[in-house]
N, CA, C and O of each residue as an XYZ file, in Angstrom:
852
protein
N      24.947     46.393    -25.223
C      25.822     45.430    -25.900
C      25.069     44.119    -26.131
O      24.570     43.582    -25.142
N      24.961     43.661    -27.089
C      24.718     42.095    -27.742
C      25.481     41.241    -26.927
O      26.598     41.254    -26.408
N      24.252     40.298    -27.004
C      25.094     38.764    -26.015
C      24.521     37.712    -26.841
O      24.593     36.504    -26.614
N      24.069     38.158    -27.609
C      23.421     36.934    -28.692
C      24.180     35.856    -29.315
O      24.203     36.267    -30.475
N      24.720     34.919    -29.320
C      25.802     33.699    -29.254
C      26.216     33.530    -28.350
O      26.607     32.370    -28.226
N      26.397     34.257    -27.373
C      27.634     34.377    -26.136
C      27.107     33.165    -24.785
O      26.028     33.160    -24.194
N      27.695     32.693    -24.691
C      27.822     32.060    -23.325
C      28.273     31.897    -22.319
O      28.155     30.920    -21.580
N      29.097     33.254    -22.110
C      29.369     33.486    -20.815
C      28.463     34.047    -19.750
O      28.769     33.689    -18.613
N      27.639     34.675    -19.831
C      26.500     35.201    -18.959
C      25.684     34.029    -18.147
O      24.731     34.330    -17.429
N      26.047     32.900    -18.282
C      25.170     32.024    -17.469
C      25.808     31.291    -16.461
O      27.035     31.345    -16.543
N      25.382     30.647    -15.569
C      25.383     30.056    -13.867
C      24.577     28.636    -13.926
O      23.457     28.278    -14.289
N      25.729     28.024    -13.381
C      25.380     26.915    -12.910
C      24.586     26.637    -11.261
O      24.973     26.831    -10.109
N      23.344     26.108    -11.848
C      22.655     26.102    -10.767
C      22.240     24.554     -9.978
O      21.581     23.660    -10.509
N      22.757     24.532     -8.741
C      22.364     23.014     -7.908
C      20.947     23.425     -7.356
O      20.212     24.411     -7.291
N      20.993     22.013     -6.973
C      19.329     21.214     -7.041
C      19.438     20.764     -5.889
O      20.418     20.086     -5.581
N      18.188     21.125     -4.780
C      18.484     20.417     -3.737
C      18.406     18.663     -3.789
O      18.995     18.069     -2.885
N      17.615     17.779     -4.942
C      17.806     16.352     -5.235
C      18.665     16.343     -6.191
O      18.567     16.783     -7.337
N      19.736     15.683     -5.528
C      21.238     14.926     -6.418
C      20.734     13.703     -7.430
O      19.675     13.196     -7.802
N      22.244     13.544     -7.648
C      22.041     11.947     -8.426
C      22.243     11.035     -7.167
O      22.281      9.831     -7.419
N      22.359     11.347     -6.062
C      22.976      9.948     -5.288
C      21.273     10.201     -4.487
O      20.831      9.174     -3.971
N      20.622     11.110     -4.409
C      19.187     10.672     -4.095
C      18.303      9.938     -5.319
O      17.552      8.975     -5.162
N      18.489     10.404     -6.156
C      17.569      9.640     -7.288
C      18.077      8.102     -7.343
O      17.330      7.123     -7.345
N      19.289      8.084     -7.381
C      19.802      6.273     -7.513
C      19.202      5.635     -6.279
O      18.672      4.526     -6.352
N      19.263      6.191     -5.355
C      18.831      5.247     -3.987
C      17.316      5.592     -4.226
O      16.664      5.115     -3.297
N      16.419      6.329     -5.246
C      15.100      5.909     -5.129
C      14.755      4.930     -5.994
O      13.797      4.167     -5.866
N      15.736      4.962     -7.096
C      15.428      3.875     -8.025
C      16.280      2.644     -8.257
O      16.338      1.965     -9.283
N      16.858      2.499     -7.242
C      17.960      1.480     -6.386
C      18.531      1.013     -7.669
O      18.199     -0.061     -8.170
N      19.584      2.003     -8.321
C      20.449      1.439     -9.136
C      21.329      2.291     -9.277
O      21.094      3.246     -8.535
N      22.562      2.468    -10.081
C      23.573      3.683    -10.384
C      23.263      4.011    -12.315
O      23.348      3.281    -13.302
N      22.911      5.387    -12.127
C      23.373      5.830    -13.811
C      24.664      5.328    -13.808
O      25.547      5.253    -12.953
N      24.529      4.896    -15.349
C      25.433      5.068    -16.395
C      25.063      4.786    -17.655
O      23.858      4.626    -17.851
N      25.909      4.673    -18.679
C      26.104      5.228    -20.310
C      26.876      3.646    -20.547
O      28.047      3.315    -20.363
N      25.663      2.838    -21.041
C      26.426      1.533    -21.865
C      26.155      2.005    -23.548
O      25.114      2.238    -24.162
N      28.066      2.029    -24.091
C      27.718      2.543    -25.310
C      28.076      1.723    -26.054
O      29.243      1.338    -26.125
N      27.033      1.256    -26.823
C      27.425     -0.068    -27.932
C      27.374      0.536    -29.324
O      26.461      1.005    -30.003
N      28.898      0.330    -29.541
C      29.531      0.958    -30.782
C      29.980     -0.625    -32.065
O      30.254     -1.780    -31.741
N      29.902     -0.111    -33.263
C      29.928     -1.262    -34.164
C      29.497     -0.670    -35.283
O      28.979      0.439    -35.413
N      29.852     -1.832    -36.420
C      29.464     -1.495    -37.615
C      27.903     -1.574    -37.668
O      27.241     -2.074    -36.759
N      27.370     -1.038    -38.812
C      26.089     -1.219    -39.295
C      25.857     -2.559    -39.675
O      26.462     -3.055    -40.625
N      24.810     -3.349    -38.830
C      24.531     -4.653    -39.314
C      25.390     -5.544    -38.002
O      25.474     -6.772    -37.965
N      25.914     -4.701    -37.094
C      26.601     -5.474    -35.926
C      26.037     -6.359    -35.422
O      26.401     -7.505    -35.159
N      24.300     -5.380    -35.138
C      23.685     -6.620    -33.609
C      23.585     -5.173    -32.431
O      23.353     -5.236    -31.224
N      23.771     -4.289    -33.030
C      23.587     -3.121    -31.890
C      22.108     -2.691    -31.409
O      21.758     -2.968    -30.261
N      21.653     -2.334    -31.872
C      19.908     -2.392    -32.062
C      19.533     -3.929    -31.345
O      19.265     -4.047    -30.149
N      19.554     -4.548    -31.875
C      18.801     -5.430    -31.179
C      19.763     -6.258    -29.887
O      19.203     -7.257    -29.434
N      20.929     -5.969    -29.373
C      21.088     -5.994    -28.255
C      21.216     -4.778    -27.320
O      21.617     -4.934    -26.167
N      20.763     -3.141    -27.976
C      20.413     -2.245    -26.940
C      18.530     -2.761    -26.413
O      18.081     -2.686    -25.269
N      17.968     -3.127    -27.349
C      16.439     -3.426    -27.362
C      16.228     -4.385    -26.436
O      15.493     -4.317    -25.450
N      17.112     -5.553    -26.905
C      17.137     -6.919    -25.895
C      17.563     -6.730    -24.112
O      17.212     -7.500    -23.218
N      18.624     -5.159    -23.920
C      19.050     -5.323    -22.841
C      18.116     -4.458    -21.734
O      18.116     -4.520    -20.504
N      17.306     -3.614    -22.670
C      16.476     -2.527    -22.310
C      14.925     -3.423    -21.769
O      14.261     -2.952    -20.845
N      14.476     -4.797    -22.517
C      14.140     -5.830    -22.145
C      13.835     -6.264    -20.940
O      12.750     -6.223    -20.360
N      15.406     -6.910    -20.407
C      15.797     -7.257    -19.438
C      15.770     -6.526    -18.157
O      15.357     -6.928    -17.069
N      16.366     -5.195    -18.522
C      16.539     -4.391    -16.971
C      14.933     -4.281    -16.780
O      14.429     -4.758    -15.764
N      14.251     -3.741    -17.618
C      13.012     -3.581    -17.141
C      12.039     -4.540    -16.482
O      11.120     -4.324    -15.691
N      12.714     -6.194    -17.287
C      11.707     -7.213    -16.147
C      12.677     -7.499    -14.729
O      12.587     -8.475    -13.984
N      13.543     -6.435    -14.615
C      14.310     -6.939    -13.236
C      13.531     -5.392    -12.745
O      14.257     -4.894    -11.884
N      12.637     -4.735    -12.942
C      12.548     -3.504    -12.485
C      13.724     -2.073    -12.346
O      13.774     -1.191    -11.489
N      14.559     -2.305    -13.542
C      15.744     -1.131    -13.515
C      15.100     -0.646    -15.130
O      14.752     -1.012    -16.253
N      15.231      0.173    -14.433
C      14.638      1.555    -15.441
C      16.120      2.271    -16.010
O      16.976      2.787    -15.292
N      16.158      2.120    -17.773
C      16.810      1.811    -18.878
C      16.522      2.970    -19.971
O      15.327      2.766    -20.188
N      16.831      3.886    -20.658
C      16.397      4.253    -21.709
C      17.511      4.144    -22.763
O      18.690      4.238    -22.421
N      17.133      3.937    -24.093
C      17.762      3.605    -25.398
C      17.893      4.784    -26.131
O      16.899      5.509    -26.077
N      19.004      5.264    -26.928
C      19.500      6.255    -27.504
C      19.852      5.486    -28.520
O      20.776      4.702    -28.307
N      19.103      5.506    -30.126
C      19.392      4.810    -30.950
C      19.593      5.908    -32.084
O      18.948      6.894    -32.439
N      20.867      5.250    -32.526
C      21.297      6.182    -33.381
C      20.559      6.851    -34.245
O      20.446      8.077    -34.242
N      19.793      5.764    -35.356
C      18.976      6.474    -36.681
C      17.957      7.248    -35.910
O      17.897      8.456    -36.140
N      17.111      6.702    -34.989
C      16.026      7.270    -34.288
C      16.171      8.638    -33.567
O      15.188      9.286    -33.210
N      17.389      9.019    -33.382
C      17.994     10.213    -32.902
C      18.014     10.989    -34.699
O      17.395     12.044    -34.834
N      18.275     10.771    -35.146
C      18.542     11.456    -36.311
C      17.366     12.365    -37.142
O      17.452     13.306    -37.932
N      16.121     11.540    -36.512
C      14.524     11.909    -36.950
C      14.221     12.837    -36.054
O      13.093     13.328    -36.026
N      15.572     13.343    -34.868
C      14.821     14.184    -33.917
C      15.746     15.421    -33.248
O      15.606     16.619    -33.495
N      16.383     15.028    -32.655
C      18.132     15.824    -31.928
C      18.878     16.251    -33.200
O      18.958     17.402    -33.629
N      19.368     15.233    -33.692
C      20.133     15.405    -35.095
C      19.609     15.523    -36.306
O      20.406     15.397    -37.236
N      18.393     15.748    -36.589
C      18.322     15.710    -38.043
C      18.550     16.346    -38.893
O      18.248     16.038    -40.046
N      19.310     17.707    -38.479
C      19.861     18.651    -39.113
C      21.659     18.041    -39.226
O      22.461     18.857    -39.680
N      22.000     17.148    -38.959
C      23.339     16.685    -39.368
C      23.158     15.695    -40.365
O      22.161     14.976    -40.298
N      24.288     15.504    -41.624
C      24.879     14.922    -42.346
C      25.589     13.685    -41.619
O      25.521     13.289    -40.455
N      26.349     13.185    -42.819
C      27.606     12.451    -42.355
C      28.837     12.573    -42.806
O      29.568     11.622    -43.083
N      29.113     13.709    -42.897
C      30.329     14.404    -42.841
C      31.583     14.145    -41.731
O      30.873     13.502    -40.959
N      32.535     14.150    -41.244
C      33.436     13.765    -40.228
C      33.022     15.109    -39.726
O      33.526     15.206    -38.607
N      32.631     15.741    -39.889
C      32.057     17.281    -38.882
C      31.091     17.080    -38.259
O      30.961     17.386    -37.073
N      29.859     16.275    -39.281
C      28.884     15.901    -39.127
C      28.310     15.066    -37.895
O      27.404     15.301    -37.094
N      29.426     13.717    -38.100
C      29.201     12.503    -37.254
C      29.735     13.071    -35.847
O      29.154     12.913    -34.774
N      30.809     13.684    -36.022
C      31.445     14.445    -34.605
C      30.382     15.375    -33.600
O      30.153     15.406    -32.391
N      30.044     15.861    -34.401
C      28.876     16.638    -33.875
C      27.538     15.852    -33.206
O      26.975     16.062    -32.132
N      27.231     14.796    -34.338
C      25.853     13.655    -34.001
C      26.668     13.113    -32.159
O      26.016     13.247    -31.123
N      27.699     12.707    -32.173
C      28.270     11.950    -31.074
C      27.945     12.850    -30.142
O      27.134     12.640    -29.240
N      28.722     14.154    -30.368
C      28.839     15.177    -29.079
C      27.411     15.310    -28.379
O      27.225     15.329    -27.163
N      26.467     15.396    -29.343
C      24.963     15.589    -28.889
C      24.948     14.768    -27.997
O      25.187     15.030    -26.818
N      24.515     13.084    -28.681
C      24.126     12.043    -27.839
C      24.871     12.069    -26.557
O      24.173     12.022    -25.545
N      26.389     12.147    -26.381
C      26.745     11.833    -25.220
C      26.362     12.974    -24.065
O      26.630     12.565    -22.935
N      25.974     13.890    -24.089
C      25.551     15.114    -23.548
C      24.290     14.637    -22.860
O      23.989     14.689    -21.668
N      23.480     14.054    -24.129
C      22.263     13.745    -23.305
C      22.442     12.523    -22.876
O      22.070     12.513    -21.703
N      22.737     11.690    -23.130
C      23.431     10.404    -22.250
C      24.057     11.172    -20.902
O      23.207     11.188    -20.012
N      24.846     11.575    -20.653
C      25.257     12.168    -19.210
C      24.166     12.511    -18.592
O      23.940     11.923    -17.534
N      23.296     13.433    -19.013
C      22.123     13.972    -18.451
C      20.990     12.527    -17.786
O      20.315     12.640    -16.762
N      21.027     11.506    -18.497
C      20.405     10.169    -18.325
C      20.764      9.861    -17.229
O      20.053      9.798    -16.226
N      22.511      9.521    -17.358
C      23.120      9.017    -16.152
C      22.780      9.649    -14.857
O      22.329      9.096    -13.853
N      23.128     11.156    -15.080
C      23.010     11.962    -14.225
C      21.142     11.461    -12.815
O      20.979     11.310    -11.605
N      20.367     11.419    -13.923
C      18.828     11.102    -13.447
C      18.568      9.672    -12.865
O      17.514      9.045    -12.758
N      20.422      9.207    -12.373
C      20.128      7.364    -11.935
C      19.589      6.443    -12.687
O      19.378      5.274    -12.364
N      19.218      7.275    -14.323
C      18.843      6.000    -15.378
C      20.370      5.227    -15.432
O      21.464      5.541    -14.963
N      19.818      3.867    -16.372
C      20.923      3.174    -17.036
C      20.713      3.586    -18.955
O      19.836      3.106    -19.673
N      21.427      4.238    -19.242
C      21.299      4.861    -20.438
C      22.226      3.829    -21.459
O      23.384      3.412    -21.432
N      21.035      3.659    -22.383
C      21.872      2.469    -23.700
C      21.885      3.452    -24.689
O      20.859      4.079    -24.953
N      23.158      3.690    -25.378
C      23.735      3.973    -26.436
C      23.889      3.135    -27.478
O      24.842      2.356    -27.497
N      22.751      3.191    -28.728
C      23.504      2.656    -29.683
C      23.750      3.021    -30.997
O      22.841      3.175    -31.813
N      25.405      3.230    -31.352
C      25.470      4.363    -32.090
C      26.265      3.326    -33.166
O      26.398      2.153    -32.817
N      26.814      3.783    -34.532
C      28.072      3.074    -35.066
C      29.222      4.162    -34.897
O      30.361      3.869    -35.258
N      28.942      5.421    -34.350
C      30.275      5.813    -33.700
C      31.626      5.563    -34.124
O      32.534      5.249    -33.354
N      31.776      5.765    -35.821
C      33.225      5.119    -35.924
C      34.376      5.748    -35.413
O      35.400      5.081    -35.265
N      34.345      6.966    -35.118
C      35.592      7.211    -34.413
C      35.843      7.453    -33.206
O      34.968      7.938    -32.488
N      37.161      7.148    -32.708
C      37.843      7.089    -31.332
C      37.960      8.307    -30.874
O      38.152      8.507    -29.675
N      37.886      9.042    -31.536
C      38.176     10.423    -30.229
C      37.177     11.000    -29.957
O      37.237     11.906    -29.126
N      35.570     10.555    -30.756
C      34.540     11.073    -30.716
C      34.311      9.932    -29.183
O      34.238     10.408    -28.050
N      34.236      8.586    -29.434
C      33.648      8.249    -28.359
C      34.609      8.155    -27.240
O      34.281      7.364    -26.355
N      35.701      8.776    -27.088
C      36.478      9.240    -25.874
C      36.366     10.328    -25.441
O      36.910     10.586    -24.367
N      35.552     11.415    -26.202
C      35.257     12.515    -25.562
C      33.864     12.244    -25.089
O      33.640     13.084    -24.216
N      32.676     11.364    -25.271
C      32.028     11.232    -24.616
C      32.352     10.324    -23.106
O      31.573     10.355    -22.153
N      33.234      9.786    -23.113
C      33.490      8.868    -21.817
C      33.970     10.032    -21.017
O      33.495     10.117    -19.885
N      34.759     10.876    -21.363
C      35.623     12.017    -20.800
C      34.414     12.891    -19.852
O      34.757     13.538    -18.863
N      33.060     12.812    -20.277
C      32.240     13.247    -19.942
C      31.587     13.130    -17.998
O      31.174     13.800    -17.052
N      31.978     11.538    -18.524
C      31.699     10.945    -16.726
C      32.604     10.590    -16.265
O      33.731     10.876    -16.667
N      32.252      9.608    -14.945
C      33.461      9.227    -14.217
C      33.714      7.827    -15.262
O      32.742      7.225    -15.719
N      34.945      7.463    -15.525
C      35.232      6.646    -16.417
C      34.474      5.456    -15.653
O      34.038      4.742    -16.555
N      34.208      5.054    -14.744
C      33.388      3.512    -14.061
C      32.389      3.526    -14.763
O      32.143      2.559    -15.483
N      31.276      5.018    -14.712
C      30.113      5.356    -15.632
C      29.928      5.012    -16.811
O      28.772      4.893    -17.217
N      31.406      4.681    -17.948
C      30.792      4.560    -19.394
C      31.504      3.095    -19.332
O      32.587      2.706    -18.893
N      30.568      2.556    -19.875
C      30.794      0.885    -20.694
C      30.394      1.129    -21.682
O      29.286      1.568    -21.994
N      32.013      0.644    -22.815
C      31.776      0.799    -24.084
C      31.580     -0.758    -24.191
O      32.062     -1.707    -23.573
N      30.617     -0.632    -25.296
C      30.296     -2.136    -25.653
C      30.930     -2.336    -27.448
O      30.400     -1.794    -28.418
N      32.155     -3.240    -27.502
C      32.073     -3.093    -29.018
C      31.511     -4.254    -29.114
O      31.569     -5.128    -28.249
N      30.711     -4.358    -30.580
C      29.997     -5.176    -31.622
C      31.149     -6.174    -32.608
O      31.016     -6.164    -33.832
N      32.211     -6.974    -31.979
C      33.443     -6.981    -32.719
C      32.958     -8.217    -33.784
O      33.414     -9.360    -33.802
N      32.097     -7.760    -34.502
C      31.036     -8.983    -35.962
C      32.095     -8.345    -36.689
O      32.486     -7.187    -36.544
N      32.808     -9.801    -38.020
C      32.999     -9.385    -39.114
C      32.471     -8.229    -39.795
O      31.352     -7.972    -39.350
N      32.849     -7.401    -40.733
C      32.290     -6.492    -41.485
C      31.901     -7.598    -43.176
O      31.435     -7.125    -44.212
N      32.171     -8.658    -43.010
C      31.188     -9.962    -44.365
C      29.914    -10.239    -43.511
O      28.794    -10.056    -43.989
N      30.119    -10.717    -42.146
C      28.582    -10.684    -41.422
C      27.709     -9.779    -41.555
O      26.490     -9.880    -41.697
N      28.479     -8.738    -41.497
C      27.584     -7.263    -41.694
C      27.127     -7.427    -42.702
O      25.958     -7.813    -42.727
N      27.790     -7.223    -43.869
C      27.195     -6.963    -44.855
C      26.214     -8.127    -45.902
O      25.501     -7.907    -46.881
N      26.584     -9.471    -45.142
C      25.319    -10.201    -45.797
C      23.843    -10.092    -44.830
O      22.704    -10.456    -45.124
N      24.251     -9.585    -43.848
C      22.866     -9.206    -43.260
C      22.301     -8.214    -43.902
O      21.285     -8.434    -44.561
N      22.803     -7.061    -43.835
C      22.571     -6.003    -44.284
C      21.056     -5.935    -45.012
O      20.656     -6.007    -46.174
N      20.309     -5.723    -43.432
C      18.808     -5.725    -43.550
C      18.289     -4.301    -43.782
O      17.096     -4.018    -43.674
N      19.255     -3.410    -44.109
C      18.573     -2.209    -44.072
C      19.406     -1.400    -45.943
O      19.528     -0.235    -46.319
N      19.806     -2.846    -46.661
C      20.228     -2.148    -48.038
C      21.005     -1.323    -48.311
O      21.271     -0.767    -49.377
N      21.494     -1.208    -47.049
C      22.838      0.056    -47.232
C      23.674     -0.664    -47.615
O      23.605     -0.817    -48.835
N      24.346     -1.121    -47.215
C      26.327     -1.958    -47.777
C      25.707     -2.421    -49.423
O      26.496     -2.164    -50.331
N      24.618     -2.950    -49.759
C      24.800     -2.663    -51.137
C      24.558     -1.338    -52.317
O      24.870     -1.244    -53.504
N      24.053     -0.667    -51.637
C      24.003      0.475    -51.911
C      25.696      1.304    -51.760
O      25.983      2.209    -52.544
N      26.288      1.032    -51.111
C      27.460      1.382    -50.853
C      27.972      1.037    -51.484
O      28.660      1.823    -52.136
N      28.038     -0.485    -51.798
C      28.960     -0.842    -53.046
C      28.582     -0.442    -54.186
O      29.473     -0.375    -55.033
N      27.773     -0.214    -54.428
C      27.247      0.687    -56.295
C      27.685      2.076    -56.015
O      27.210      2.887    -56.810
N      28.288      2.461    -55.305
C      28.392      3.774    -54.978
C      26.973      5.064    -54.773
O      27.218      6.227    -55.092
N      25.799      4.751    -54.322
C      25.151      5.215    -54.544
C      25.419      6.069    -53.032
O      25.079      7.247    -52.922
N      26.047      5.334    -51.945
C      26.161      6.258    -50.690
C      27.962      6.471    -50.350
O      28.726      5.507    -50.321
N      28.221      7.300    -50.214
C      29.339      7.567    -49.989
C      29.644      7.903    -48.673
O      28.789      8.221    -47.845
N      30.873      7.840    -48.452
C      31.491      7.697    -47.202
C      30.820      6.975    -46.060
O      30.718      7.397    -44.908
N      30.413      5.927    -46.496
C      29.803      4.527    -45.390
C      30.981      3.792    -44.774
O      31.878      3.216    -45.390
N      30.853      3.889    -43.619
C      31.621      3.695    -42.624
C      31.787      1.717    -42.826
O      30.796      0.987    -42.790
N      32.875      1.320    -42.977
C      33.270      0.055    -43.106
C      33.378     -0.622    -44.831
O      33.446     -1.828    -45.065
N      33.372      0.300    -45.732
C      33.155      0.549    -47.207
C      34.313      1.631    -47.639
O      35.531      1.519    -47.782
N      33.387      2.740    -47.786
C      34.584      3.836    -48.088
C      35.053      5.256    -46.883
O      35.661      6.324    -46.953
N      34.387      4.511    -45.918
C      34.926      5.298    -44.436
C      35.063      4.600    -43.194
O      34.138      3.965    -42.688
N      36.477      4.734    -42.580
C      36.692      3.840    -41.720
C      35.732      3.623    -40.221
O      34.875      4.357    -39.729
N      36.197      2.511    -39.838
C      35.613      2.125    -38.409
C      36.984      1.829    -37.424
O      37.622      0.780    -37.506
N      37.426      3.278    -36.192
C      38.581      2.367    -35.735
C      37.792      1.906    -34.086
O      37.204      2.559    -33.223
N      38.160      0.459    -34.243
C      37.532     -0.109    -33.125
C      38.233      0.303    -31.518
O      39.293      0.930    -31.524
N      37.855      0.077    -30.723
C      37.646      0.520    -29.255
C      39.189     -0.065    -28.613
O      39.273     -1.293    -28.631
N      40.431      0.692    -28.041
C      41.146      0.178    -27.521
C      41.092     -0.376    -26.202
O      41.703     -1.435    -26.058
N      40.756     -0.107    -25.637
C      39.932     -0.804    -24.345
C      38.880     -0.706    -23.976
O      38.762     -0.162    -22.879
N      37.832     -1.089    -24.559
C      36.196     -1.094    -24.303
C      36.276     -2.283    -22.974
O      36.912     -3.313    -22.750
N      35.524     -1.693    -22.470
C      34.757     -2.986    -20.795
C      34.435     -4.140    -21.546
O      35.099     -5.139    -21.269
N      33.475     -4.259    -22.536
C      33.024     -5.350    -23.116
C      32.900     -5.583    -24.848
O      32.612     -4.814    -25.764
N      33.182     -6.702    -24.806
C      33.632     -7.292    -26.746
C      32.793     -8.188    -26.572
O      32.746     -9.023    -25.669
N      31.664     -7.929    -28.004
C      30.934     -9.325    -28.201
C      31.234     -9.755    -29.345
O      31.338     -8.839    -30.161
N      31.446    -10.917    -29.814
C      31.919    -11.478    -31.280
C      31.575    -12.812    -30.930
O      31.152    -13.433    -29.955
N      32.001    -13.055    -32.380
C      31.560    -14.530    -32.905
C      32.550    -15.709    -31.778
O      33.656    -15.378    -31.349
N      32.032    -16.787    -31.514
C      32.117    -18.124    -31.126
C      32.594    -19.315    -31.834
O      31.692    -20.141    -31.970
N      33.703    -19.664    -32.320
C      33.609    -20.858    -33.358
C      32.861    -20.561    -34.915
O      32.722    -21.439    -35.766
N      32.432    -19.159    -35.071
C      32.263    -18.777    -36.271
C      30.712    -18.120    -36.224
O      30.222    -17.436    -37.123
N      30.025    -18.514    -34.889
C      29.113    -18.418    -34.657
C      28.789    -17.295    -33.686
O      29.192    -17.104    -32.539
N      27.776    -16.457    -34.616
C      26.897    -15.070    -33.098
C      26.696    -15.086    -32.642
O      25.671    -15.756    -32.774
N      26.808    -14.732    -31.457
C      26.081    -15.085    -30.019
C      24.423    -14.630    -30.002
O      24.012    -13.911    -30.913
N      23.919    -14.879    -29.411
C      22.284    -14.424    -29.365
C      22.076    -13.503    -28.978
O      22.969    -12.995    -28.300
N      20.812    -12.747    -29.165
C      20.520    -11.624    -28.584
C      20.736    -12.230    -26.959
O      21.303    -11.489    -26.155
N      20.448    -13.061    -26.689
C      20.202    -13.484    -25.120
C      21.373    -13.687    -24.166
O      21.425    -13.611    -22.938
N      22.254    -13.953    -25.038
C      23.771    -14.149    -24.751
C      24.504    -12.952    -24.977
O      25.602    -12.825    -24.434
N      24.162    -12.290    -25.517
C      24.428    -10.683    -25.604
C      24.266     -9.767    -24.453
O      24.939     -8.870    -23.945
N      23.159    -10.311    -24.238
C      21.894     -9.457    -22.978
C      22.810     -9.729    -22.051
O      23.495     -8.873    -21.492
N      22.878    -11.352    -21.777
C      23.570    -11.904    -20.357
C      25.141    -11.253    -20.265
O      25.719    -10.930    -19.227
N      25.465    -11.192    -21.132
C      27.249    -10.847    -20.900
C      26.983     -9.531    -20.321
O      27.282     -9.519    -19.126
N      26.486     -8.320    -20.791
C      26.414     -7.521    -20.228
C      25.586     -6.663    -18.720
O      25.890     -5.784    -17.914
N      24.353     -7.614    -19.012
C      24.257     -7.397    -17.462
C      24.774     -8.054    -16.526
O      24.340     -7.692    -15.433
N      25.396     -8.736    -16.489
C      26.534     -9.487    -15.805
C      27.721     -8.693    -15.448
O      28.305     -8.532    -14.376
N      27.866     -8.364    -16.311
C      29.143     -6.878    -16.028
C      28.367     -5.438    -14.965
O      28.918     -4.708    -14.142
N      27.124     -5.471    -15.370
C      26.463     -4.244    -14.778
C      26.418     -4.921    -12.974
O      26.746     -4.311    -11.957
N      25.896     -6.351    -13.091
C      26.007     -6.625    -11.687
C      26.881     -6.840    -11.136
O      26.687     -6.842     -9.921
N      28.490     -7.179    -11.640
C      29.177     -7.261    -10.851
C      30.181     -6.016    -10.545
O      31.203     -5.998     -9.860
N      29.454     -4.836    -11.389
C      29.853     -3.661    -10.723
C      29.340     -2.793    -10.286
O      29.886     -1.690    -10.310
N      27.718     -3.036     -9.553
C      27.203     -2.963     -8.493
C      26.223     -1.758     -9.112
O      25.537     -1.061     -8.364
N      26.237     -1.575    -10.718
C      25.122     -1.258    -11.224
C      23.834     -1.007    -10.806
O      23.273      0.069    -10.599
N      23.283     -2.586    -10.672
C      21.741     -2.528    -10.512
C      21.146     -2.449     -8.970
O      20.088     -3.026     -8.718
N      21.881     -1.695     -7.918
C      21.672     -1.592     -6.791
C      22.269     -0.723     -6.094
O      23.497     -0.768     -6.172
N      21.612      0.440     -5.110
C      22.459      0.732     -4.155
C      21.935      0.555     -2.704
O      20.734      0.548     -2.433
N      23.017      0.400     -1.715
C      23.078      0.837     -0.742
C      22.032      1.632     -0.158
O      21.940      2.799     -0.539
N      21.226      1.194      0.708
C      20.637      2.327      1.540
C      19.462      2.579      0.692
O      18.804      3.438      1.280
N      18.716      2.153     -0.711
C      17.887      2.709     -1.313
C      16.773      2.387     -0.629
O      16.735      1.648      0.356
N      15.570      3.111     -1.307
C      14.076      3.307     -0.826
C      14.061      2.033     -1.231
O      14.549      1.562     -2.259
N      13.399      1.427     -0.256
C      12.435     -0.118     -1.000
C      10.958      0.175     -1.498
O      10.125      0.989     -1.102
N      10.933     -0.612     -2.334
C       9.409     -0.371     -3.321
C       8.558     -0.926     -2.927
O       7.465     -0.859     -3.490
């Protein structure tokens, strides 16, 4: 008999090193900070900026960037609502797997929909995922718009662009909201700080009992 598609024939197999040995060697806790937003948010360069930071504090960080995933995991997906559903399901899979290894795993996706990035949170223990929304105007966006898409969108040359002619529904309770100030963006640096600030005061960048270096 054929088992060729089938996935029932396989076993889950444990490891004598856990995740709660790897965190105490690399004295921090996995998790999945997922910074979701429009194109032109500030996502990229505050997953870059925060990936930065942990590393001159010695916490070891890896970045899951959307387009850059697309040249590699995904590049066989579209952007179809089948499409993007599918791009999500990937990333958060291997994001768990991150967490899982006591990394701090940065997500940065534009992720426009809610049930896509609730089935990735569904994934861990909900403490594990910090959603980060990007809450920038979508006019900020698009006069930045350093990468020619939103005008390209408006000539219709790309279709179904998310914040144009396909929606973005934002995060009903994300851990953390970064937006404008008096009209004004916060910095990459002020970006950085809000959120590792959240990572330290929920005991993120340290555990208990770890190996000292």
């Amino acid at each position: 008999m054929s088992t060729l598609g089938n996935s029932t024939n396989i076993f889950w197999h444990e490891c004598p090193v856990g995740k709660l040995e790897r965190q105490k060697l690399l004295n921090q806790q996995g998790c999945v900070v997922w910074i979701t937003g429009l194109s032109g948010s500030g996502k990229s360069t505050l997953a870059c900026s925060l990936g930065r930071e942990l590393h001159s504090r010695r916490k070891l960080s890896y970045v899951l960037d959307g387009d850059n995933l697309r040249h590699g995991l995904n590049k066989n997906l579209g952007f179809t609502a089948e499409d993007r559903t599918e791009n999500i399901r990937r990333v958060g899979e291997v994001a768990k797997l991150f967490a899982d290894a006591g990394i701090i795993c940065i997500a940065s996706l534009i992720s426009p929909y809610r049930k896509d990035r609730d089935g990735c949170r569904a994934l861990l223990p909900d403490a594990n995922f910090i959603e980060v929304f990007m809450n920038i105007p979508l006019e900020v966006c698009e006069e930045r718009d350093s990468k020619g898409l939103y005008k390209l969108a408006r000539a219709g040359k790309i279709k179904g662009f998310t914040g144009i002619d396909d929606p973005y529904e934002p995060p009903l309770n994300c851990e953390i909201e970064i937006r404008q100030k008096d009209g004004v963006c916060p910095t990459p640096g002020e970006m950085t700080g809000q959120v590792v600030s959240y990572l330290e005061e929920k005991g993120f960048l340290q555990v208990e009992g770890s190996i000292p270096h």
